[in-house]
Short mmCIF file of the C-alpha atoms (twelve columns), coordinates in Angstrom:
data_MODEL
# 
_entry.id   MODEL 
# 
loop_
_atom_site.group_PDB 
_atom_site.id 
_atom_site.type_symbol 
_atom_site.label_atom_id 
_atom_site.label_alt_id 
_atom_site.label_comp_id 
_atom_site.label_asym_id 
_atom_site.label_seq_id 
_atom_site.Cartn_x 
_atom_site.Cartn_y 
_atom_site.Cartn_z 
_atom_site.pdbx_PDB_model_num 
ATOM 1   C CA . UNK A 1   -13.701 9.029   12.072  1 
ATOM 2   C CA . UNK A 2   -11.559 10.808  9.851   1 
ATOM 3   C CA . UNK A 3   -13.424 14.350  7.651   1 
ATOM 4   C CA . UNK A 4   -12.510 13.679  3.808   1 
ATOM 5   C CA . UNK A 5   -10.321 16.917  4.415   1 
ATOM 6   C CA . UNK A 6   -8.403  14.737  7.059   1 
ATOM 7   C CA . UNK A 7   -7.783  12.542  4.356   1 
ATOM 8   C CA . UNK A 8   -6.979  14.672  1.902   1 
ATOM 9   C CA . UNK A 9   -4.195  16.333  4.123   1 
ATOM 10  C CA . UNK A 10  -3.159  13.206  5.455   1 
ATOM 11  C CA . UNK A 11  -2.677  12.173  1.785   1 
ATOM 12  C CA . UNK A 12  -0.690  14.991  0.831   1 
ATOM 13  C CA . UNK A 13  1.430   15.238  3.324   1 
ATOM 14  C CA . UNK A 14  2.591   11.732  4.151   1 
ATOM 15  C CA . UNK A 15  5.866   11.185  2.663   1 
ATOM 16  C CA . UNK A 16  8.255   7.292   2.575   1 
ATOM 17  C CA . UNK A 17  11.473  8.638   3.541   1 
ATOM 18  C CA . UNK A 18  13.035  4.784   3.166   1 
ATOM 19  C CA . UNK A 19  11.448  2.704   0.966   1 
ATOM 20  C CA . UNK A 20  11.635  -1.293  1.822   1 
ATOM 21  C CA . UNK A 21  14.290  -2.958  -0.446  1 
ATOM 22  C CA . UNK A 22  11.463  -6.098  -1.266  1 
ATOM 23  C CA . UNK A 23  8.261   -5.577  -2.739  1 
ATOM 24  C CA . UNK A 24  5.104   -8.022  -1.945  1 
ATOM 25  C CA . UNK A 25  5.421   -11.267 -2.646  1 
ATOM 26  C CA . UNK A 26  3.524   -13.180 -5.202  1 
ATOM 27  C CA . UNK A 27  3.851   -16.789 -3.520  1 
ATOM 28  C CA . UNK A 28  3.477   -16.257 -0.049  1 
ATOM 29  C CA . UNK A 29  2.682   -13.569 2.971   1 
ATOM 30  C CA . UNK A 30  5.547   -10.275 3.083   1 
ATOM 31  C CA . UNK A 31  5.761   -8.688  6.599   1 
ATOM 32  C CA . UNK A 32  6.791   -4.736  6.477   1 
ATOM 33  C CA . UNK A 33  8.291   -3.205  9.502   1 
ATOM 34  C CA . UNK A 34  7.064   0.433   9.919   1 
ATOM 35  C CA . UNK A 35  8.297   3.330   11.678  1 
ATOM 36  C CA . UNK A 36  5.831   6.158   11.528  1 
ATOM 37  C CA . UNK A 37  7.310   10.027  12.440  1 
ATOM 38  C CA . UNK A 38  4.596   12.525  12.809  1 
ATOM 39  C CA . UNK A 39  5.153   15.418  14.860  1 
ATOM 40  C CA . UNK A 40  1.991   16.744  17.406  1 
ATOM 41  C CA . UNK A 41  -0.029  19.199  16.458  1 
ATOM 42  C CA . UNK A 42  -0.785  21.463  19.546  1 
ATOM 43  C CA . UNK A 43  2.833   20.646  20.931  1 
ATOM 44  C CA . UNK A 44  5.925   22.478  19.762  1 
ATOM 45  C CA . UNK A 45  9.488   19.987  19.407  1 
ATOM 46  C CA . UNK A 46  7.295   16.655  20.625  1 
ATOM 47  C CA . UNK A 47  7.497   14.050  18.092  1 
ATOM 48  C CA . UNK A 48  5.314   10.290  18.247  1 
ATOM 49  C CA . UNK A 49  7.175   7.058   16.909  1 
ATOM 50  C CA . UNK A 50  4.670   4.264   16.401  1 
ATOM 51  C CA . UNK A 51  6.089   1.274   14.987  1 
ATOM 52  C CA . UNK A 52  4.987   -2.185  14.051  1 
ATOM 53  C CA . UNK A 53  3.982   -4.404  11.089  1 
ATOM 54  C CA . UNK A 54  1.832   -4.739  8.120   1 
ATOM 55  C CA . UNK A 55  1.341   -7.959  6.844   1 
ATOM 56  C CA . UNK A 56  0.418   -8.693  2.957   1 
ATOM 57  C CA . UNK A 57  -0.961  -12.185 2.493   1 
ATOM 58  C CA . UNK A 58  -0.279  -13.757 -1.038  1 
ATOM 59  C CA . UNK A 59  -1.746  -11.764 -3.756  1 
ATOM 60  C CA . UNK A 60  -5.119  -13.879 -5.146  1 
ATOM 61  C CA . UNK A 61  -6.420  -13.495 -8.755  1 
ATOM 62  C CA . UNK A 62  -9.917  -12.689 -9.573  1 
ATOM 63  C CA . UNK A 63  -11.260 -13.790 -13.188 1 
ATOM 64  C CA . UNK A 64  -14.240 -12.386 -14.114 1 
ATOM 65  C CA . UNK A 65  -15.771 -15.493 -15.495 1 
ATOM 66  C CA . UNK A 66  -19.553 -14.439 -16.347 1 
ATOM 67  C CA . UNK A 67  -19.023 -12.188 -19.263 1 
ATOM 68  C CA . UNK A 68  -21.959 -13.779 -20.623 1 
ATOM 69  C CA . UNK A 69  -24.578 -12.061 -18.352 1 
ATOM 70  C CA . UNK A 70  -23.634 -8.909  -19.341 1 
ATOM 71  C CA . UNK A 71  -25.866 -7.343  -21.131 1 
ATOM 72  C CA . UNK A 72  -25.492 -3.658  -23.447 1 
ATOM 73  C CA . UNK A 73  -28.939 -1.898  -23.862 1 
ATOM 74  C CA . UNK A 74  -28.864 1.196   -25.481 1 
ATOM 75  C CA . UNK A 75  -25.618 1.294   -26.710 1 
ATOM 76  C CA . UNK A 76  -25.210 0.269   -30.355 1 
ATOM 77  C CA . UNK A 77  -22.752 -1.877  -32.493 1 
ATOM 78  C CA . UNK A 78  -19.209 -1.016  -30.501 1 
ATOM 79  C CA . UNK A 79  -20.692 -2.170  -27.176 1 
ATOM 80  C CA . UNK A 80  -21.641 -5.430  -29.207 1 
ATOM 81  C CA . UNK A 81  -18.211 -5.910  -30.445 1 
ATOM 82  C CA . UNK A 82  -16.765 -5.254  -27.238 1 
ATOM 83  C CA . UNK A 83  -18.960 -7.897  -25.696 1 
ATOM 84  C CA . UNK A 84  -16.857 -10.630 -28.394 1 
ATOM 85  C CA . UNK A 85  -14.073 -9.433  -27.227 1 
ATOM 86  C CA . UNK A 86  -14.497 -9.781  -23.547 1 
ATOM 87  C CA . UNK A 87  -15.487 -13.643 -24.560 1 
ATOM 88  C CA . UNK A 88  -12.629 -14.120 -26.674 1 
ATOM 89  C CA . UNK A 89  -10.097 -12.776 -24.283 1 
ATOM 90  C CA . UNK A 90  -12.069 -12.913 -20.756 1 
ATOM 91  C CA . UNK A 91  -9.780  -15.279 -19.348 1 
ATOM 92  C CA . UNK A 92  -6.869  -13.242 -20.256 1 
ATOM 93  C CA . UNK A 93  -8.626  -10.412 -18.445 1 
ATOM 94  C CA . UNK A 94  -7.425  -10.944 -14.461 1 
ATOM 95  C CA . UNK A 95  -7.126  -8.638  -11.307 1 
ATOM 96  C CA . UNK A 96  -4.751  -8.862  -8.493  1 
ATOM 97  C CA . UNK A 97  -6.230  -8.746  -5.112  1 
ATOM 98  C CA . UNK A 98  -4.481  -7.696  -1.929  1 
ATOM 99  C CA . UNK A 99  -5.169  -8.492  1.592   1 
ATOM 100 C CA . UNK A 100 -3.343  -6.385  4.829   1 
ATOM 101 C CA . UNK A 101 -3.201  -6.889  8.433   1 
ATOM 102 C CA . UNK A 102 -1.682  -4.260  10.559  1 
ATOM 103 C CA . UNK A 103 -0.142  -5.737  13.894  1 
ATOM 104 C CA . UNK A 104 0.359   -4.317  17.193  1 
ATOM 105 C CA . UNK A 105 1.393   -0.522  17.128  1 
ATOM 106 C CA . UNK A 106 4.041   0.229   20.056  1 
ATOM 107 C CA . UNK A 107 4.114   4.515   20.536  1 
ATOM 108 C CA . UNK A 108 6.944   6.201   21.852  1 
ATOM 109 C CA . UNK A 109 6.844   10.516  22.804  1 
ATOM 110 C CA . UNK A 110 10.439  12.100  22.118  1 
ATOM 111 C CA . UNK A 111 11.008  15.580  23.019  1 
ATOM 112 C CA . UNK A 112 13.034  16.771  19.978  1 
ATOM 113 C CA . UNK A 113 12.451  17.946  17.086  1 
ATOM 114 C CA . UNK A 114 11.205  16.474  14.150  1 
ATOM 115 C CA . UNK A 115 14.380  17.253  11.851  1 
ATOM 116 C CA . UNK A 116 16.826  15.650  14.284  1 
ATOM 117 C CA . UNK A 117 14.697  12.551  15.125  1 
ATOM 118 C CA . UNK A 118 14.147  12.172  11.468  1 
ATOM 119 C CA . UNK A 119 18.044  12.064  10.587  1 
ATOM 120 C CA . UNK A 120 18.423  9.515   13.700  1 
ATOM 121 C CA . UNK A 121 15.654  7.099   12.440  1 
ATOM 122 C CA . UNK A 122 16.826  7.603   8.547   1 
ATOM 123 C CA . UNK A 123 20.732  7.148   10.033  1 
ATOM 124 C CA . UNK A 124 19.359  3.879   11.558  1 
ATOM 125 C CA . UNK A 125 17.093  2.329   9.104   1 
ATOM 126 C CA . UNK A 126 20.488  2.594   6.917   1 
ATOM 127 C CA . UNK A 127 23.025  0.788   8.965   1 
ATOM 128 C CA . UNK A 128 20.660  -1.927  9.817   1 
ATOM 129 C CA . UNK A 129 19.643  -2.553  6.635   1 
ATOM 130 C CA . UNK A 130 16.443  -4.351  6.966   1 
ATOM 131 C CA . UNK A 131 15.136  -4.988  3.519   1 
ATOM 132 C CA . UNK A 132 11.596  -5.072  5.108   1 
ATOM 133 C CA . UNK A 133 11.748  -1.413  7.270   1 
ATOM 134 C CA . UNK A 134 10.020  1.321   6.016   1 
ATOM 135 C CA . UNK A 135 9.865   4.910   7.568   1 
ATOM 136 C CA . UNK A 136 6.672   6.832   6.849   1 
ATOM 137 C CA . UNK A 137 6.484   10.798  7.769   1 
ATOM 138 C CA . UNK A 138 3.009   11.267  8.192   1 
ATOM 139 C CA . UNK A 139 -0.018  12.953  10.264  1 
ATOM 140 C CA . UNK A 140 -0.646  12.528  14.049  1 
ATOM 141 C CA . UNK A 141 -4.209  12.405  14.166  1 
ATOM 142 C CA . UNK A 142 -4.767  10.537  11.081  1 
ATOM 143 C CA . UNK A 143 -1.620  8.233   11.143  1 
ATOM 144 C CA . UNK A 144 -3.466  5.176   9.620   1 
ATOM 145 C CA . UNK A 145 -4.084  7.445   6.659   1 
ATOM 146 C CA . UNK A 146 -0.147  8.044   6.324   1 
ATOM 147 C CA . UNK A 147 0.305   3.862   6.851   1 
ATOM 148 C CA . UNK A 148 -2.474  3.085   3.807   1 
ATOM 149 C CA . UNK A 149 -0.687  5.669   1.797   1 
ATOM 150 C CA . UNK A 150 2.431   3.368   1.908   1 
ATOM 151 C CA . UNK A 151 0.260   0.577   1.113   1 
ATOM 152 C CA . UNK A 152 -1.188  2.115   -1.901  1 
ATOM 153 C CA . UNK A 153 2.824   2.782   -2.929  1 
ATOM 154 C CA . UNK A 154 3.355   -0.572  -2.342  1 
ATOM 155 C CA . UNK A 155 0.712   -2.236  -4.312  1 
ATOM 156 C CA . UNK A 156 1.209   -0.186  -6.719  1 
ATOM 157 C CA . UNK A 157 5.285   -1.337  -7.184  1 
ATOM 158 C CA . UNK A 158 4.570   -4.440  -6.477  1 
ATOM 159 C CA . UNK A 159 1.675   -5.389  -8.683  1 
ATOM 160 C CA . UNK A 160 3.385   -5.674  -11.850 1 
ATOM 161 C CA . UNK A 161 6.051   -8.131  -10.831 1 
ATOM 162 C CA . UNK A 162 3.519   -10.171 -9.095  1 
ATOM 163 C CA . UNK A 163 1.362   -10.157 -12.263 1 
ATOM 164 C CA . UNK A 164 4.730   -11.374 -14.235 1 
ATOM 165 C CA . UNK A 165 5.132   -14.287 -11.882 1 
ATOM 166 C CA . UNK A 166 1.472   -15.984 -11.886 1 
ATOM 167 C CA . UNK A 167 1.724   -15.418 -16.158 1 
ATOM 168 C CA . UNK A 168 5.207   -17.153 -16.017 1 
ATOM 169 C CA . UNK A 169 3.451   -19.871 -13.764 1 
ATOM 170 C CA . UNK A 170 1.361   -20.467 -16.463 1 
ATOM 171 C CA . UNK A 171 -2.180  -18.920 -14.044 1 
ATOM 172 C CA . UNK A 172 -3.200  -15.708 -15.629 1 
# 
């Protein structure tokens, strides 16, 4: 189990050095191809590859449809008004929710440091070109913490154009 200071580090520290050239799709599942460098912490010039894939099924949108219930005590005439509002415009009102699977992780030990084996994985996510890879620079001990980071980046680019696709299909 990871210490909320794990986290926190984890969280600070974990960088995307290459970025994926897609973003999640909005009709169907995107597959990501990651390459995680994170260099061990009681070994000097020993860097871990893990690599594998993180699977985002189709976004789903949630519509809060029982504004009714709600109920204001104790707050006066704006929570009142607001309460209209959220009728009037509740089903404008949607969320986007996400769904990820991480597959198989594959871990390789190189004895090098973490400068050169970063330029060599950077040099080769370029000339292959997959729209799909991305290369995470994270912490060894909490490396799932560096992979969700992505994921939160990811979301987060990707939210907005999936939220313009389901109102230009006519379902938010």
């Amino acid at each position: 189990m990871y210490s909320p200071d794990d986290i926190q580090y984890a969280l600070e520290t974990t960088s995307v050095l290459y970025e994926p050239d897609r973003r999640i799709d909005t009709f169907g599942s995107t597959r990501f191809e990651f390459l995680l460098l994170s260099e061990l912490m009681d070994s000097v010039g020993q860097v871990r590859i893990r690599s594998g894939e993180v699977e985002a099924n189709q976004p789903t949108i949630i519509k809060p449809e029982a504004y009714n219930g709600i109920e204001f005590e104790g707050f006066g005439d704006d929570a009142e008004r607001f309460h209209q509002w959220l009728q009037e415009h509740g089903a404008k009102i949607a969320f986007l929710n996400y769904q990820f699977k991480r597959g198989e992780v594959r871990e390789e030990l190189l004895h090098d440091s973490l400068d050169a084996v970063r330029e060599r994985v950077l040099d080769d996510a370029r000339r292959m070109g997959n729209p799909m890879q991305v290369v995470i620079e994270g912490v060894d001990d909490a490396w799932e913490i560096s992979l969700l980071r992505f994921i939160f980046e990811i979301v987060d680019k990707s939210s907005e154009i999936n939220a313009f696709d389901f109102k230009r299909k006519g379902l938010l």
